[in-house]
ChimeraX commands (.cxc) that place a marker at each C-alpha (Angstrom):
marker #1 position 10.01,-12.86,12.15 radius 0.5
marker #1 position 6.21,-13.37,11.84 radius 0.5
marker #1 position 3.98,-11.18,12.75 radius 0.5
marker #1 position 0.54,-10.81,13.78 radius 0.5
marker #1 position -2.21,-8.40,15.07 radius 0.5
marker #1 position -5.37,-9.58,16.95 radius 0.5
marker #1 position -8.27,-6.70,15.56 radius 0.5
marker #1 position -11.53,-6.33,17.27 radius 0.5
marker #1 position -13.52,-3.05,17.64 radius 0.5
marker #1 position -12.53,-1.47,21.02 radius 0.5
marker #1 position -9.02,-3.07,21.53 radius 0.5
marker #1 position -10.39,-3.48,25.04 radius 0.5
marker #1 position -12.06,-6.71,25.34 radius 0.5
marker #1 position -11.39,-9.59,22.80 radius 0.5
marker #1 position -8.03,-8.23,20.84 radius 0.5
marker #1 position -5.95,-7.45,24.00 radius 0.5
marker #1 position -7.31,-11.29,25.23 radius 0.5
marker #1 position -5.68,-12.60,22.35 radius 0.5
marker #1 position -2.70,-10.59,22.14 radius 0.5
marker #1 position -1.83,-11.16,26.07 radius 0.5
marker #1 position -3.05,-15.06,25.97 radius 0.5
marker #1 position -1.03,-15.51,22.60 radius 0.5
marker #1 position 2.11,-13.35,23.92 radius 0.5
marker #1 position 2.10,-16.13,26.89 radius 0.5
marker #1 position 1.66,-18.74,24.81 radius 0.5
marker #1 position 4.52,-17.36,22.71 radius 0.5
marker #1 position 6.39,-17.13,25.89 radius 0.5
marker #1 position 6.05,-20.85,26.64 radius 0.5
marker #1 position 7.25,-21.95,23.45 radius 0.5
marker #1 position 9.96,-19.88,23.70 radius 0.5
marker #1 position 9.49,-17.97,20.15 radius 0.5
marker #1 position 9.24,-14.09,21.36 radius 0.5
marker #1 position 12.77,-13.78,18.73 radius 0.5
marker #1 position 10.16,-15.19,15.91 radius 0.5
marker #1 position 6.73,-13.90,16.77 radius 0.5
marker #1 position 5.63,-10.63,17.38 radius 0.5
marker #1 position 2.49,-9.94,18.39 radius 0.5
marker #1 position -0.03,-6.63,18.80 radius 0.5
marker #1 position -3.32,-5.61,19.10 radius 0.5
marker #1 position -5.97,-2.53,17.86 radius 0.5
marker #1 position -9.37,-1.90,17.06 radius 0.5
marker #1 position -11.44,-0.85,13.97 radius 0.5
marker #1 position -13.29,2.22,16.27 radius 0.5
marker #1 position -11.58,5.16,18.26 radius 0.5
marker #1 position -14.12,4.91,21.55 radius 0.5
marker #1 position -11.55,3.58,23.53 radius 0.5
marker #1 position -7.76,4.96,22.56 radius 0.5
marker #1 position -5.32,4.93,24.75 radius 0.5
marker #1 position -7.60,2.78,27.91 radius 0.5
marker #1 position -6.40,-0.39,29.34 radius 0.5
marker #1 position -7.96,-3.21,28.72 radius 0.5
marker #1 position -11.68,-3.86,29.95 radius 0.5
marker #1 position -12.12,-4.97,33.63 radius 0.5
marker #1 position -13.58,-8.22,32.59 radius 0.5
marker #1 position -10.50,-8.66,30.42 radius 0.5
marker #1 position -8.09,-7.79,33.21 radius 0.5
marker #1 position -9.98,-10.23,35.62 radius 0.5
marker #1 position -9.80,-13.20,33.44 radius 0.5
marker #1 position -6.67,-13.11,32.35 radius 0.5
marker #1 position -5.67,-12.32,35.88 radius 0.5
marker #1 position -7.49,-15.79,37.51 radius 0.5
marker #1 position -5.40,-17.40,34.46 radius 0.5
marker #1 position -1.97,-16.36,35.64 radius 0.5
marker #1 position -1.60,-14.04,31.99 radius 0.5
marker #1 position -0.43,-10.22,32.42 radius 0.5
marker #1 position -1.74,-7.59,30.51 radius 0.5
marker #1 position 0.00,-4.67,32.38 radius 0.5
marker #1 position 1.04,-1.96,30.06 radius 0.5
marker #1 position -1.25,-2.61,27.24 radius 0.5
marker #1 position -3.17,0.21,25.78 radius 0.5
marker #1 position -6.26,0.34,23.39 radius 0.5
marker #1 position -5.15,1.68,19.71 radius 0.5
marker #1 position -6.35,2.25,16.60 radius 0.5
marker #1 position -5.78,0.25,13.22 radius 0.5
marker #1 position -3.69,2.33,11.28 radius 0.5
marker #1 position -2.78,1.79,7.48 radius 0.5
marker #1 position 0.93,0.80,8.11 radius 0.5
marker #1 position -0.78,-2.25,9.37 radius 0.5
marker #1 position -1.20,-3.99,6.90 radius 0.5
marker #1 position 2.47,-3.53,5.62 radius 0.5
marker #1 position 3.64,-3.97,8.85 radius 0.5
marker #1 position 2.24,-7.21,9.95 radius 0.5
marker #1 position 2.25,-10.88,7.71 radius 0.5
marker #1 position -1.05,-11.74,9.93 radius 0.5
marker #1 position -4.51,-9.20,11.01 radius 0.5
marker #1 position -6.60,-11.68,13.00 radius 0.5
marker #1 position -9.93,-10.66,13.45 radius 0.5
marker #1 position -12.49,-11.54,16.02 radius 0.5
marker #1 position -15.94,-11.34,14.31 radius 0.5
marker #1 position -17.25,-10.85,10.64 radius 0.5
marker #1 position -17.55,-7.33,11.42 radius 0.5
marker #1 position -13.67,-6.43,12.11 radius 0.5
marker #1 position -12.78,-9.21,9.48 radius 0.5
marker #1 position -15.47,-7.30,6.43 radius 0.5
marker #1 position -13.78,-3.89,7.85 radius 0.5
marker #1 position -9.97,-5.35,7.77 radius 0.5
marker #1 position -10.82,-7.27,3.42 radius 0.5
marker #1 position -12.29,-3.09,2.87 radius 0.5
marker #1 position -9.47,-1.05,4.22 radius 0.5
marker #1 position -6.49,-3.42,3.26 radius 0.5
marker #1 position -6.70,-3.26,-0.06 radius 0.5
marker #1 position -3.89,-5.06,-1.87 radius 0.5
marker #1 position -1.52,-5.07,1.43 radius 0.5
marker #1 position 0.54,-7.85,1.94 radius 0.5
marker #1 position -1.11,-8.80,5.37 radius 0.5
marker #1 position -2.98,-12.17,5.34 radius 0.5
marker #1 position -6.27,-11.38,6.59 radius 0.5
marker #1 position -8.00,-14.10,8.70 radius 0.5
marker #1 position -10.58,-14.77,11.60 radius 0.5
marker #1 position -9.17,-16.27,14.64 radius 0.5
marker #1 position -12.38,-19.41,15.24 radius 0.5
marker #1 position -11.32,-20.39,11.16 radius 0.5
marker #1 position -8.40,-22.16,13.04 radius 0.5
marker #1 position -10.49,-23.85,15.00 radius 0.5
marker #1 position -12.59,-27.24,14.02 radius 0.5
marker #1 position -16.16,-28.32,14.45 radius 0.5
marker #1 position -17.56,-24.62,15.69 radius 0.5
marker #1 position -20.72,-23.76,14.77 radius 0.5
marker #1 position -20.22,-20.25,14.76 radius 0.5
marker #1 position -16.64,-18.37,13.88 radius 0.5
marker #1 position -17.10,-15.26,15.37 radius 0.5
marker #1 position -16.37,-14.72,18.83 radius 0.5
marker #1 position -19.01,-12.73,20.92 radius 0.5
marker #1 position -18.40,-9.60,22.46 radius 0.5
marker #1 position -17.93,-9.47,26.30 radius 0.5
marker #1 position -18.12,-5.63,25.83 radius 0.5
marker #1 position -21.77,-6.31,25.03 radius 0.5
marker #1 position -22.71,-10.14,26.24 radius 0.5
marker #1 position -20.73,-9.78,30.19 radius 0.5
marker #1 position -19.30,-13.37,29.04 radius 0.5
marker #1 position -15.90,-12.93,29.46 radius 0.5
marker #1 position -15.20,-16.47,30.54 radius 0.5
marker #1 position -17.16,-17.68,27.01 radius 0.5
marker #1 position -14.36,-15.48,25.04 radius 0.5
marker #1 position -11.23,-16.45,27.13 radius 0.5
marker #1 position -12.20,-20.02,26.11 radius 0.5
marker #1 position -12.46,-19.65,22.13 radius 0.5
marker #1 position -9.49,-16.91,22.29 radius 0.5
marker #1 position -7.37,-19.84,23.98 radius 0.5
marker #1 position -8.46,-22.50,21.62 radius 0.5
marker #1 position -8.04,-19.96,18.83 radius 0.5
marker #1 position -4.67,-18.83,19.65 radius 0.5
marker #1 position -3.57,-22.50,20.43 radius 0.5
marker #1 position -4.43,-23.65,16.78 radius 0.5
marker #1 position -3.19,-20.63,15.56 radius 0.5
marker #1 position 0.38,-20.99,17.12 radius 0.5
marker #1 position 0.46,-24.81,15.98 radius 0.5
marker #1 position -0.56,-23.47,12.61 radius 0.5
marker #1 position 2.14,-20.86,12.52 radius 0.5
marker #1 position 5.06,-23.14,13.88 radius 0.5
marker #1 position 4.17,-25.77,10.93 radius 0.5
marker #1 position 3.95,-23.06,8.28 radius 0.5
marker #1 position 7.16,-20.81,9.14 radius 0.5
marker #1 position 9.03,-23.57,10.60 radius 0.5
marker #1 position 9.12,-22.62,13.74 radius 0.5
marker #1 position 10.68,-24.23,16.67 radius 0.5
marker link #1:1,2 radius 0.2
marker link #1:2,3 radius 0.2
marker link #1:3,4 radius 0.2
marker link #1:4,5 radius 0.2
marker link #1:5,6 radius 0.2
marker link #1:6,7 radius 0.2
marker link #1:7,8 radius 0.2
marker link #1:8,9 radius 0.2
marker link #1:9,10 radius 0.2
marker link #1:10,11 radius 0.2
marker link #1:11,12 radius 0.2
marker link #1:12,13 radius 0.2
marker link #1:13,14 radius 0.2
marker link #1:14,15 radius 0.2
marker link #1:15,16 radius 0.2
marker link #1:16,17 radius 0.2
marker link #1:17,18 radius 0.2
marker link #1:18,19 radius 0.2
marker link #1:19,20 radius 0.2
marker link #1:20,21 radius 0.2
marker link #1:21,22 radius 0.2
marker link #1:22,23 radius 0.2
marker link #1:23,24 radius 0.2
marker link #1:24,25 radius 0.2
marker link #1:25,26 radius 0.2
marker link #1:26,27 radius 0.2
marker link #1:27,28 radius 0.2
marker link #1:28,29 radius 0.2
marker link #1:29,30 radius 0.2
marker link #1:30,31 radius 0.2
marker link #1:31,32 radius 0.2
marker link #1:32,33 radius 0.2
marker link #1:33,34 radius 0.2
marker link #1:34,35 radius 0.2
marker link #1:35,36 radius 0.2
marker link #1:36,37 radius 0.2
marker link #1:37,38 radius 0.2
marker link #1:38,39 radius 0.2
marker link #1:39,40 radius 0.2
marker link #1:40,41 radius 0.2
marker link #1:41,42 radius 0.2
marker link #1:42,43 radius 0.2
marker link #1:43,44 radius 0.2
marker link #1:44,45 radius 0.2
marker link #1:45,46 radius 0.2
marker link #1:46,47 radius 0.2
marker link #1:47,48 radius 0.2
marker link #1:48,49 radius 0.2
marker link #1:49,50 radius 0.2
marker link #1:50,51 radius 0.2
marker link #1:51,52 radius 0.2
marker link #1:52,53 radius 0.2
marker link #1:53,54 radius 0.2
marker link #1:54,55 radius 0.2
marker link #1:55,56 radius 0.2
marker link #1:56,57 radius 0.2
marker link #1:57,58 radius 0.2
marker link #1:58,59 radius 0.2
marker link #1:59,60 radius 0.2
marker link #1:60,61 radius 0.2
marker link #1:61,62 radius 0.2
marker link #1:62,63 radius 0.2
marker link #1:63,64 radius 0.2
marker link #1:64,65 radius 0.2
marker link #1:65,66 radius 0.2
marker link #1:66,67 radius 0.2
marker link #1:67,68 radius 0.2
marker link #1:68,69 radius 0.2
marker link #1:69,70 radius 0.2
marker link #1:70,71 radius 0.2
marker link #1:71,72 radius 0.2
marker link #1:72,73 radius 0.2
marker link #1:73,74 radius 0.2
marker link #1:74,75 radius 0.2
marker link #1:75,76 radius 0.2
marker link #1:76,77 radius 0.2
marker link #1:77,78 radius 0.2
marker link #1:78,79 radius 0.2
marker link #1:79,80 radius 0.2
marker link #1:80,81 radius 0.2
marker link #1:81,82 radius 0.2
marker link #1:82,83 radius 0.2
marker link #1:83,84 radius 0.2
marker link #1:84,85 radius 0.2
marker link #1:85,86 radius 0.2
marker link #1:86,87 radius 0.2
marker link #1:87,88 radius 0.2
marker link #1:88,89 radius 0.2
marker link #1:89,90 radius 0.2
marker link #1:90,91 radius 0.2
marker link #1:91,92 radius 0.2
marker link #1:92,93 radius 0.2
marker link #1:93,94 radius 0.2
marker link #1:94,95 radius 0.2
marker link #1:95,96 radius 0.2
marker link #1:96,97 radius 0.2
marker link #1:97,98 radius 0.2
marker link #1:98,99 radius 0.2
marker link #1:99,100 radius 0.2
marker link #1:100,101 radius 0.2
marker link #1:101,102 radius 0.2
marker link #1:102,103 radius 0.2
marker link #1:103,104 radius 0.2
marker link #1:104,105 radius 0.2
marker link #1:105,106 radius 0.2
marker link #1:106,107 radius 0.2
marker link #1:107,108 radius 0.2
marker link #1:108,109 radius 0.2
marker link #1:109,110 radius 0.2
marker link #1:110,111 radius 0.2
marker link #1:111,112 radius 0.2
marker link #1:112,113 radius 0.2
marker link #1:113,114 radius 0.2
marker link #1:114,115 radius 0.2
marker link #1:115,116 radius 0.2
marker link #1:116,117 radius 0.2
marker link #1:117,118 radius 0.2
marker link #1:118,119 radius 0.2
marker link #1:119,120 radius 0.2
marker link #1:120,121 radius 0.2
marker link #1:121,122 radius 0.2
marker link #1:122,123 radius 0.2
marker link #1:123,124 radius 0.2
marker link #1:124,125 radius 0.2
marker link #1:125,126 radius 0.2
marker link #1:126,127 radius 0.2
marker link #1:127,128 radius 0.2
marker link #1:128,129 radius 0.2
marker link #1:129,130 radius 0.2
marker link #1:130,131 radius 0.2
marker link #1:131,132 radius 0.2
marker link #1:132,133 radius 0.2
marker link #1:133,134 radius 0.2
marker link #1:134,135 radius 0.2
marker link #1:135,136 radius 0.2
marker link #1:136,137 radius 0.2
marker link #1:137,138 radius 0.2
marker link #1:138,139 radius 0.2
marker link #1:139,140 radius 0.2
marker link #1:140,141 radius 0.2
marker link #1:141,142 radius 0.2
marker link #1:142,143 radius 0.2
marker link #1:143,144 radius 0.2
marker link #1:144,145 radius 0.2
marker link #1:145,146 radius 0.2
marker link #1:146,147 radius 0.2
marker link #1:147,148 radius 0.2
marker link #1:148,149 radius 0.2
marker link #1:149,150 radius 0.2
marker link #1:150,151 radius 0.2
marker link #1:151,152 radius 0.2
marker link #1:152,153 radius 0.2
marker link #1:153,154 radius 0.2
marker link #1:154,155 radius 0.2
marker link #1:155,156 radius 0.2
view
């Protein structure tokens, strides 16, 4: 079983994106017995809230459910817990290389999967109302990072 956690700050906007866009592209591939997949946030403004409306909307006009998801914080266990802690920006990724320590979570941003991208952080809707901008580098990210995971665990 791999695992992996999508970390922004909120868990309201980008994280639960990736987490419900990767969960249904898990779905398609039929690999929900070798993937598992969450989401949480590096701040506590926002615990226990669904995802943002902008999130719900887009991923609603996309045919991809969220229902049920929750905002939660990034707890130490983490980072025993899951093989993969995907981060969204700099930001989350600096905060996720400080708190790990020595874990045995790989550590990565989610736009380092993607080529020829001028910039690897992906903007915050929360801030920029450009929820349609993130939904398109979340679903590019999480594409290459499910082609990237099947060729390195073998999975099929």
């Amino acid at each position: 079983m791999v695992r992996v956690l999508f970390v922004c700050l909120g868990n309201i906007c980008r994280s639960p994106m990736a987490e419900a866009v990767f969960r249904d592209l898990v779905k398609k591939e039929q690999l929900e017995d070798q993937i598992q997949i969450d989401s949480c946030g590096t701040g506590d403004w926002h615990l226990g809230e669904a995802p943002h409306a902008g999130t719900k909307e887009i991923l609603h006009q996309q045919g991809i459910s969220c229902d049920g998801m929750k905002s939660r914080l990034l707890t130490a266990d983490d980072f025993k817990q899951f093989d993969y802690m995907v981060a969204m920006d700099q930001n989350n990724y600096r905060t996720l290389i400080q708190t790990g320590g020595q874990e045995r979570a790989a550590v990565v941003k989610l736009m380092k999967f993607v080529e020829d991208i001028e910039d690897d952080d992906i903007p915050d809707p929360y801030y920029t109302g450009d929820f349609g901008q993130t939904y398109r580098l979340v679903s590019e990210g999480c594409n290459r990072l499910l082609q990237f995971l099947k060729e390195k665990h073998h999975l099929a």
